[in-house]
N, C-alpha and C positions, 0 to 999 in steps of 0.2 A: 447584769454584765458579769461574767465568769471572768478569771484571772488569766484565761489565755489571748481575751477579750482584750481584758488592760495591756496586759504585753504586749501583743501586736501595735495598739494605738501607743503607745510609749515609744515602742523602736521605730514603728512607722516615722512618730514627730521627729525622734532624734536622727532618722534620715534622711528626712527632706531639710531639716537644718543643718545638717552636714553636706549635703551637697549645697543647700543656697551658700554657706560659708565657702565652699571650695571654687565657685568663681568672685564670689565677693572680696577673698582675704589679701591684703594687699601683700606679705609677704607669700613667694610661690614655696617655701618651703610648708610655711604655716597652709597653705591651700592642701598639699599633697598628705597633712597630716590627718585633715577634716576629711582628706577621701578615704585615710586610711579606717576613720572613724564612722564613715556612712557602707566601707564595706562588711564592720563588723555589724553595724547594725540592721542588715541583708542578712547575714550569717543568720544572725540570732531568731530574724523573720522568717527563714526558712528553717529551722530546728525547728518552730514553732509550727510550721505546715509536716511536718515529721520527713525530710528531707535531708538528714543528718549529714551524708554523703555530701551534697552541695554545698553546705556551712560551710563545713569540713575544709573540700577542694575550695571555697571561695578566699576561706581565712590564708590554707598553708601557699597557696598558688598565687594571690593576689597580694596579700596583705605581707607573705615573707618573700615574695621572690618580683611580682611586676611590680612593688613600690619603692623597694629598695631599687631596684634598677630608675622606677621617678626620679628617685632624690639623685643616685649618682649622675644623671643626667641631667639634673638642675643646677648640680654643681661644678659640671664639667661645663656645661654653656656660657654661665655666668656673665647672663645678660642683664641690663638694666631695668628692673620691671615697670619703673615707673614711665619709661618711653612704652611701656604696651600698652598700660593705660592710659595712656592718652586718649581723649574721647570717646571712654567707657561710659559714662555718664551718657553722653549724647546718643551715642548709638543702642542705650539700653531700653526704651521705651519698645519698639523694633525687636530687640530681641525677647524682651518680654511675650508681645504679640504672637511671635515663632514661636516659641515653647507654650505659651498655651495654648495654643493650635495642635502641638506636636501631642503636649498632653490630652486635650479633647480627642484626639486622632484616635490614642493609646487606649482611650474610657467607650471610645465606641467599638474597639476591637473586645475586648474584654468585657463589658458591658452582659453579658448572658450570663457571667460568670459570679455577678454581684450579688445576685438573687437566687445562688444554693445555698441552701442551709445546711445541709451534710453534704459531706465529701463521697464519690461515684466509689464503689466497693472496686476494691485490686482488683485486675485480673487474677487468674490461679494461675496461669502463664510465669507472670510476674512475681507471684507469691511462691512459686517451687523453685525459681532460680533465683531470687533475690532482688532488689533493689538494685545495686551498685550495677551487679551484671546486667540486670534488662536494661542500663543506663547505656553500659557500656556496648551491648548490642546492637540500641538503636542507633548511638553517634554514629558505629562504624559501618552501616551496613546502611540506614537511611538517609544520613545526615555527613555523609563520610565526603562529599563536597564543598558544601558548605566552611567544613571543619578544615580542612586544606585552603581554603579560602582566607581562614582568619590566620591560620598559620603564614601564608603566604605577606599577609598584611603587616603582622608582628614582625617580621625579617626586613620588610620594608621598612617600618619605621622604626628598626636600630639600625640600619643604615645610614637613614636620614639623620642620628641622633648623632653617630661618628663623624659623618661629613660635616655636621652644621660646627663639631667640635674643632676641627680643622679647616675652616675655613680661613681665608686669607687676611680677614681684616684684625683676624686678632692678635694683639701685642704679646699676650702672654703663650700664644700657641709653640708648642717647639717641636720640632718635626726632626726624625735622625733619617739620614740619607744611609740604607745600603749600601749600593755601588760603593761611595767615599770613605765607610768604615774597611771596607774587603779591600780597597787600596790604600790604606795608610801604611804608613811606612815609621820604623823607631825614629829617625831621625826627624821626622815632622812631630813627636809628641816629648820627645827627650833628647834634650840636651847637656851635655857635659862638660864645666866650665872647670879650671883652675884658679883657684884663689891665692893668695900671698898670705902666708899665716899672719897676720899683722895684729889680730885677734891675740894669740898666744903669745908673742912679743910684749905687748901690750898688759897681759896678765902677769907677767915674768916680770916685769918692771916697776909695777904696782906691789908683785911682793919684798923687791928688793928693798923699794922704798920703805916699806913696811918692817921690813927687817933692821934698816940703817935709823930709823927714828927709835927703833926697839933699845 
């Protein structure tokens, strides 16, 4: 076994136990950390297939920009987790069954792919303009549907992630009305009272006395 050999089976293990921890972890912060942990360990699997570019875009696009948006979105909802678990246990047998369905699914697409021993020679297509760019070629010119597709998806679901944050049943939600700022007026925010100095009377009197005991 070669040492790219070990590597791959290393980051391999530490990614499927970082994803089983990311539905397992009973806190959702601690869940979204173990994702953030099974995307590095992606990252490092594909450095290891010489995919530097995907590492790359996986760590700085995923791991510093869609995880952080996880967490500020776990923390604006600030739901109670343990009403989601409720009958995780139960209903886990079932989803067991789905995923490894879904995974056999995945091993019989792939499956031809098990049994190369060297990897298919570049094209010279792709070896005179580079990697990144023949990446960038095919998104936009093959795949340039699809790709609008998930963009269309992502937009959907910060939508979903504002709306659910404003939602009506939450006590701590605060909402500023437009309209009722553009119509306030000074005297609905300030008002101007007169007082009776009684204050400084009071301080005047304390020094006299102070002075007449002196």
């Amino acid at each position: 076994m070669t040492s790219t050999t070990a590597l791959f089976y290393l980051f391999s293990a530490v990614l499927l136990l970082a994803a089983f921890r990311v539905i397992t972890a009973r806190s959702t912060v601690h869940a979204a950390l173990f994702l953030v942990l099974a995307f590095f360990s992606a990252a490092c699997v594909w450095m290891l297939l010489q995919a530097e570019f995907l590492a790359i875009a996986l760590v700085l696009v995923y791991v510093g920009a869609v995880m952080v948006l996880f967490l500020f979105v776990v923390m604006m909802l600030d739901f109670d987790s343990a009403a989601f678990r409720e009958g995780f246990w139960r209903h886990f047998p079932l989803a067991g069954v789905v995923g490894a369905l879904i995974a056999l699914e995945i091993a019989l697409v792939l499956m031809h792919g098990f049994g190369v021993a060297e990897p298919a020679p570049m094209p010279e297509a792709v070896l005179a303009v580079g990697n990144t760019r023949a990446l960038g070629i095919e998104i936009f010119t093959n795949y340039l549907y699809p790709l609008q597709i998930a963009a269309v998806l992502l937009l959907v679901a910060m939508v979903a992630a504002i709306a659910l944050t404003l939602r009506e049943r939450r006590k701590a939600s605060k909402r500023v009305d437009p309209a009722l700022q553009v119509r306030v007026r000074k005297a609905d925010r300030l008002r101007i009272v007169r007082l009776a100095p009684e204050v400084e009377r009071a301080a005047v009197a304390d020094a006299a006395d102070e002075g007449g005991k002196a």
